[in-house]
Backbone as JSON, one array per atom type, in Angstrom:
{
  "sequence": "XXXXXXXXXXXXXXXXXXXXXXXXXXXXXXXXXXXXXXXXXXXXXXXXXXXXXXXXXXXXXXXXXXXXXXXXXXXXXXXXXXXXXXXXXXXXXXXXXXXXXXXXXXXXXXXXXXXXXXXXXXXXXXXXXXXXXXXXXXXXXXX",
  "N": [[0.85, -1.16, 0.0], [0.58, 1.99, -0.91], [1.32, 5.48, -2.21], [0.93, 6.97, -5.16], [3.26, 8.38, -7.0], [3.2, 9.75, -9.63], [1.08, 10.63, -12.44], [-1.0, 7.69, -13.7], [0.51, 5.82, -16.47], [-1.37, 5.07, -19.7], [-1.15, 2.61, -22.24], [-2.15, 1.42, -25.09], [-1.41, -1.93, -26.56], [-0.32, -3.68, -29.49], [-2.52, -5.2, -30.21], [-4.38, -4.28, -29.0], [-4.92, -4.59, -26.47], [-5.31, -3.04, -23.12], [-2.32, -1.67, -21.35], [-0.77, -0.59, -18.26], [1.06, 1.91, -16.74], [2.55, 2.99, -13.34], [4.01, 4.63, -10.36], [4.5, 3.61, -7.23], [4.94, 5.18, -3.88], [6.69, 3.55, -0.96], [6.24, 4.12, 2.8], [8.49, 3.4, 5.64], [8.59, 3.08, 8.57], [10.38, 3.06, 12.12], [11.86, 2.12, 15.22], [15.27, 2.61, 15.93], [18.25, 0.93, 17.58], [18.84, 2.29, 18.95], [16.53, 3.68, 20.32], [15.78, 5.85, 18.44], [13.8, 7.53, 16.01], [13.41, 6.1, 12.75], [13.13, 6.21, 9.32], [11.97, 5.27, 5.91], [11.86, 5.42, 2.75], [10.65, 3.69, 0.16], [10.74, 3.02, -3.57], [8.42, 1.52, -5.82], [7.59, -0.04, -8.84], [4.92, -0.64, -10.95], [2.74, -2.52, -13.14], [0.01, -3.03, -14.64], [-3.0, -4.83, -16.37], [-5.18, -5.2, -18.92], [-8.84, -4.28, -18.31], [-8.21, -3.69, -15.5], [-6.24, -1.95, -16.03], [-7.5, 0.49, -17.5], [-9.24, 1.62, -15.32], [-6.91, 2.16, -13.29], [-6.23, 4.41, -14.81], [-8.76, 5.94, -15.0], [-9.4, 6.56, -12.3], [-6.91, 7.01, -10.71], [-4.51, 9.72, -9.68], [-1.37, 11.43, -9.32], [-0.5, 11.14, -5.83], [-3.1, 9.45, -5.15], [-3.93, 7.24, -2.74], [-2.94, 3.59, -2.63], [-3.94, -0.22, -3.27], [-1.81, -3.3, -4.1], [-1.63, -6.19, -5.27], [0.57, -8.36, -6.51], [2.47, -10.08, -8.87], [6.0, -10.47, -8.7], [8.31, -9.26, -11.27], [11.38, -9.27, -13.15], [13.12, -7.43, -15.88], [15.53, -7.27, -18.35], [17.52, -5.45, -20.4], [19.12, -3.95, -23.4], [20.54, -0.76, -23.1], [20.92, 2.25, -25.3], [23.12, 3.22, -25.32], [24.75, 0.39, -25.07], [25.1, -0.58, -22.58], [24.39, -2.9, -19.96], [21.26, -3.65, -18.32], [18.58, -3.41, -16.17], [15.0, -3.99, -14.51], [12.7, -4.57, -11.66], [9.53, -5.28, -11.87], [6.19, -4.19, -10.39], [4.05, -6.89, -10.99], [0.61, -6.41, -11.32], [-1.89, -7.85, -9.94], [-4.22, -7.78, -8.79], [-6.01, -4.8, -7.37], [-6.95, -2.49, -5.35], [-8.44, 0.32, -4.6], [-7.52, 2.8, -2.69], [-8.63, 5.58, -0.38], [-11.54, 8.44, -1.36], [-9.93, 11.48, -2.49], [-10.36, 14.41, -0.54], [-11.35, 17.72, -0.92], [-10.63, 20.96, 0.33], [-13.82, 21.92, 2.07], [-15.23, 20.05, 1.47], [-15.5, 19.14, -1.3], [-15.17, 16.5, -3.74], [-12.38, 14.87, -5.48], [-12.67, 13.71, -8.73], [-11.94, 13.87, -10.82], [-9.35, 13.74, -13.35], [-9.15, 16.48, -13.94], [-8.65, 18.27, -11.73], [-6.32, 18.13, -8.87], [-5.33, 16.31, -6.02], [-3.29, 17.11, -2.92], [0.09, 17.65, -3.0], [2.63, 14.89, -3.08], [4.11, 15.12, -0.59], [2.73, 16.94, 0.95], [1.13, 14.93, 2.02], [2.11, 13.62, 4.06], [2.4, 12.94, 6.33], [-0.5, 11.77, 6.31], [0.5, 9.13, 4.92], [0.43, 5.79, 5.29], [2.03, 3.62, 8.33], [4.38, 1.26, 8.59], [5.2, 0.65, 11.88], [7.48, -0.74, 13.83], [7.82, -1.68, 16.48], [9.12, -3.36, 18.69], [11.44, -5.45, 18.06], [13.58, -6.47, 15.77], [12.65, -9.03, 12.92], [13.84, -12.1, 11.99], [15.07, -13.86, 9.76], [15.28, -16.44, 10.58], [13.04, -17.03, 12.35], [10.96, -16.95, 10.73], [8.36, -18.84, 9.6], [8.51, -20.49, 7.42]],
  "CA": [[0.0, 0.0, 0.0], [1.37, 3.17, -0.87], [0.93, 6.81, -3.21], [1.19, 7.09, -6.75], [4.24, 9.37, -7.21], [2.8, 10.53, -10.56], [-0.51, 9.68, -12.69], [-0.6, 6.59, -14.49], [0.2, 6.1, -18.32], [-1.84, 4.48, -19.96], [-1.05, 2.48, -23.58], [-1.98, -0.05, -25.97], [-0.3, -2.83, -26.97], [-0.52, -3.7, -31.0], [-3.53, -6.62, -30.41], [-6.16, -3.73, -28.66], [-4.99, -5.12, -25.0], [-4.7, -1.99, -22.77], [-1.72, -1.82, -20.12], [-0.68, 0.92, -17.84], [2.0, 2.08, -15.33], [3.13, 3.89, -12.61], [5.05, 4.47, -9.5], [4.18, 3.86, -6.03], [5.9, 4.85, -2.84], [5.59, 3.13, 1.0], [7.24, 3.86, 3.44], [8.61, 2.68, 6.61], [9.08, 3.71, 9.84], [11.0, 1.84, 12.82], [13.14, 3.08, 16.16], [16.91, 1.56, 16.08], [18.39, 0.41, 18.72], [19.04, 3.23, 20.47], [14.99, 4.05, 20.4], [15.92, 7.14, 17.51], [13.04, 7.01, 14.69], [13.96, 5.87, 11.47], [12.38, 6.43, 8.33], [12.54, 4.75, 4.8], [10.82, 5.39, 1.28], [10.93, 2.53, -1.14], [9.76, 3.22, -4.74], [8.05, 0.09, -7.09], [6.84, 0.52, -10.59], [3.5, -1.23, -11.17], [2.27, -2.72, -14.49], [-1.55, -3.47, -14.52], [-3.1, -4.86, -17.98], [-6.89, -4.83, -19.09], [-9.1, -3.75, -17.41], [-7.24, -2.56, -14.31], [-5.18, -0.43, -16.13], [-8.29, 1.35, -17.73], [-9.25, 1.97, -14.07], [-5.89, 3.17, -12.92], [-5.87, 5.47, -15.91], [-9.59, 6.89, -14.61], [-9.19, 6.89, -10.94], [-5.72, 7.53, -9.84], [-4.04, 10.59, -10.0], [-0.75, 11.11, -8.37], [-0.88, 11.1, -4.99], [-3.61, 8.31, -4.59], [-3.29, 5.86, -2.44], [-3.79, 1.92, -3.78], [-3.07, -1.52, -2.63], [-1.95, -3.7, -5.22], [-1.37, -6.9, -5.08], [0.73, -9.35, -7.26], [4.01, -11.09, -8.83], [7.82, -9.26, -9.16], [8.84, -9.95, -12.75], [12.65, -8.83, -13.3], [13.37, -7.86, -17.0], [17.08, -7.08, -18.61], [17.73, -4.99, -21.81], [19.99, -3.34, -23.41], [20.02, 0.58, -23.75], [21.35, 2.51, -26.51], [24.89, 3.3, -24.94], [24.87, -0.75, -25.09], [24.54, -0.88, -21.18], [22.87, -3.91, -19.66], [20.38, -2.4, -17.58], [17.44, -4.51, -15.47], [14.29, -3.06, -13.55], [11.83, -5.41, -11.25], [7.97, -4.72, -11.45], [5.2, -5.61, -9.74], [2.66, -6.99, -11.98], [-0.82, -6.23, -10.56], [-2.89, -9.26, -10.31], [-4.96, -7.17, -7.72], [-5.78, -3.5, -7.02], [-7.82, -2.01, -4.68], [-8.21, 2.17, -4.76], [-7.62, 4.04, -0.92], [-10.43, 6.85, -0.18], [-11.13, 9.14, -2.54], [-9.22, 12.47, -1.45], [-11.68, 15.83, -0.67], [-10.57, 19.03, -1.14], [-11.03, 21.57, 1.61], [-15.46, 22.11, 2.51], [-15.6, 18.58, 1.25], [-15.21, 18.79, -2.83], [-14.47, 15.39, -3.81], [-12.14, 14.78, -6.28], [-13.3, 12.77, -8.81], [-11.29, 13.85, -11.91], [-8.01, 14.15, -13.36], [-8.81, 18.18, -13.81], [-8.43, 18.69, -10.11], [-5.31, 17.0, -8.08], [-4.87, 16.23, -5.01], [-2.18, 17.57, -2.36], [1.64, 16.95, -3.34], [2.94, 13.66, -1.64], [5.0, 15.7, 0.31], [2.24, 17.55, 1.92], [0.44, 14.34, 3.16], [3.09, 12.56, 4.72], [1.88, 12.65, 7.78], [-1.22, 10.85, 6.22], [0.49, 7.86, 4.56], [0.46, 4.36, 6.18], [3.3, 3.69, 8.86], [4.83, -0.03, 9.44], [5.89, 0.54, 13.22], [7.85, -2.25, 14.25], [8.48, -1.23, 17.76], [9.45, -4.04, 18.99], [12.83, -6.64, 18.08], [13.22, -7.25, 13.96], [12.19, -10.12, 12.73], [15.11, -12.24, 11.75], [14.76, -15.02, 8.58], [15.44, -17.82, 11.12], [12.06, -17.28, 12.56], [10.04, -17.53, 9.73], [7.81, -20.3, 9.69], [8.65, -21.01, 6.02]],
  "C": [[0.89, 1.22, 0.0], [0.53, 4.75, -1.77], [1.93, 6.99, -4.48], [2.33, 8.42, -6.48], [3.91, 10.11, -8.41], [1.42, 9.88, -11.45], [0.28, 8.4, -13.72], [-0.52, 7.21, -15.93], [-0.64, 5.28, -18.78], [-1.32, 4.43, -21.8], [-1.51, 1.29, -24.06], [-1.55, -0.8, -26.71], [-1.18, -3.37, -28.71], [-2.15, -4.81, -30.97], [-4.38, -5.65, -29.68], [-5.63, -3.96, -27.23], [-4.51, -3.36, -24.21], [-3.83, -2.68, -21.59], [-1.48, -0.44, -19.33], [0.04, 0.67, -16.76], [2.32, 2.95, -14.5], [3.73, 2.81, -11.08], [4.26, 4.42, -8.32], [5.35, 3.85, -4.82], [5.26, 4.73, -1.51], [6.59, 3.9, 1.77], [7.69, 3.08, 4.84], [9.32, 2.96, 7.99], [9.5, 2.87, 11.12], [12.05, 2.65, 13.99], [13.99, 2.42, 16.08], [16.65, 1.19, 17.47], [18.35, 0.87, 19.65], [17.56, 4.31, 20.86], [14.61, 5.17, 19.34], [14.99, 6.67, 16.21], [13.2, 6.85, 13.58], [12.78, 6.24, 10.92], [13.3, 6.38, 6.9], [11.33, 4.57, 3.89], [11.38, 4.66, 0.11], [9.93, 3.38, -2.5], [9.4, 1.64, -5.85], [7.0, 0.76, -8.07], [6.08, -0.72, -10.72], [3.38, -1.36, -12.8], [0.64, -3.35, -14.07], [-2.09, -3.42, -16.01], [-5.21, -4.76, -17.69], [-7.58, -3.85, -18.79], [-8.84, -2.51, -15.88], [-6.63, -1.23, -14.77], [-6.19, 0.87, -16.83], [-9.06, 1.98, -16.52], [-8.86, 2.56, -13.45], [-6.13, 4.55, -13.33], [-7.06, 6.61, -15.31], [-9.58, 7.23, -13.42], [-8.25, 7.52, -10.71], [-4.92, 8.38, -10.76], [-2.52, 10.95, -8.64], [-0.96, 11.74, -6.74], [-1.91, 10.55, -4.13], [-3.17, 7.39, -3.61], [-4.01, 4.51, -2.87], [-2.93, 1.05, -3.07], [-2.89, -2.3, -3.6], [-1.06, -5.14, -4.73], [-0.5, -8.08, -6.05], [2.34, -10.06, -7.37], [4.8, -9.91, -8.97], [8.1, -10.42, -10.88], [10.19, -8.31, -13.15], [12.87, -9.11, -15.19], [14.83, -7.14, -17.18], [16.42, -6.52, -19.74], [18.87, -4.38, -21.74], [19.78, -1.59, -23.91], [20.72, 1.15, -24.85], [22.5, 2.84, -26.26], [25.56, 1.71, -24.96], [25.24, -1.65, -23.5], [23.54, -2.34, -21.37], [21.73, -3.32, -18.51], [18.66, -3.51, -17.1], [16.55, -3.79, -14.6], [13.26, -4.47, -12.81], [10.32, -4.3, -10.98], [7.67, -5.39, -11.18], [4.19, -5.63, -10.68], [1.54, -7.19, -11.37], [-1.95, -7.97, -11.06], [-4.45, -8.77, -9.24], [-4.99, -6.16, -7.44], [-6.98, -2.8, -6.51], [-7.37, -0.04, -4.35], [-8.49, 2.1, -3.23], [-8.99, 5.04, -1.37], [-10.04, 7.66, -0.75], [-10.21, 10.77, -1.34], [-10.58, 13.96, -1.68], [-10.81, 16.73, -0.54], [-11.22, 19.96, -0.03], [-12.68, 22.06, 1.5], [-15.88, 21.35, 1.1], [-16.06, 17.96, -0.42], [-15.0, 17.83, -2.67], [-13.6, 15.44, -5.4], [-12.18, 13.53, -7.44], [-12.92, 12.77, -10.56], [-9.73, 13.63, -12.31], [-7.73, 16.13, -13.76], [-7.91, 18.39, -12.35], [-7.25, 17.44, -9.56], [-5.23, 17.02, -6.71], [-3.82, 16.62, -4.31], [-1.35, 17.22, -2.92], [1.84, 15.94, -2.49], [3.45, 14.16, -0.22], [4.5, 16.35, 1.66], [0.8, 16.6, 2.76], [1.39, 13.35, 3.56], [2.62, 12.35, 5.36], [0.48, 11.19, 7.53], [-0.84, 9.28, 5.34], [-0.09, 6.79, 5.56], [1.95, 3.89, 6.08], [2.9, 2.08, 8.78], [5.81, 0.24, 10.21], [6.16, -0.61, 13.66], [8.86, -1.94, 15.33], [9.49, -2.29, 18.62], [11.07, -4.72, 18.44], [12.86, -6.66, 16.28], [13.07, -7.86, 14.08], [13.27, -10.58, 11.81], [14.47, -13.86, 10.63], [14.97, -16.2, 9.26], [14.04, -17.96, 11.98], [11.15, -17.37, 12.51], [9.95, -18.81, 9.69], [7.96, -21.64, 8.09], [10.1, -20.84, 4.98]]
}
């Protein structure tokens, strides 16, 4: 679960199929050792096909928030300096839209005319993972 860093694109692929992408960022919050609050913003690039992505394309505008659910698929190419060059997305197999956002004496926004705050100025309202407690260490996974 995170916020669109910018709106989706939306394109179609030569056979009519629509796809569409963007960025989402989480983040993650946590005290060290010495109780001092951390804080950490991951970014993942989303692919969503059909459907979904004609969805994305009408709903979310950046600064949404969305839960999205699916596989990591790691691709390689080469760029035109002849670089090898590799990115991992998540391919949406699942996507559920956050609340819509209102604009101050309770506008809703419900276009892509109108945008929502900058990310920057709802930090406060993302969604924290506080993990007050001990990390969780790969030897005490059950799997």
């Amino acid at each position: 679960m995170g916020r669109l860093t910018a709106d989706p694109q939306l394109r179609t692929t030569p056979n009519g199929q629509s796809v569409g992408n963007f960025s989402v960022a989480t983040n993650r919050v946590w005290n060290n050792k010495s109780g001092v609050k951390q804080e950490e913003t991951e970014f993942h690039n989303v692919v969503v096909w059909g459907r979904q992505a004609e969805i994305a394309n009408q709903f979310l505008v950046k600064g949404s928030m969305v839960l999205i659910e699916g596989r990591l698929r790691t691709r390689t190419w080469q760029d035109q300096q002849g670089q090898n060059r590799r990115t991992t997305e998540i391919i949406s197999e699942r996507m559920q839209l956050g609340p819509r956002s209102t604009a101050p004496g309770g506008a809703k926004f419900n276009s892509k005319e109108v945008r929502p705050a900058a990310p920057e100025d709802l930090a406060g309202d993302l969604p924290e993972i506080d993990i007050s407690e001990e990390e969780i260490k790969p030897e005490d996974l059950p799997f």
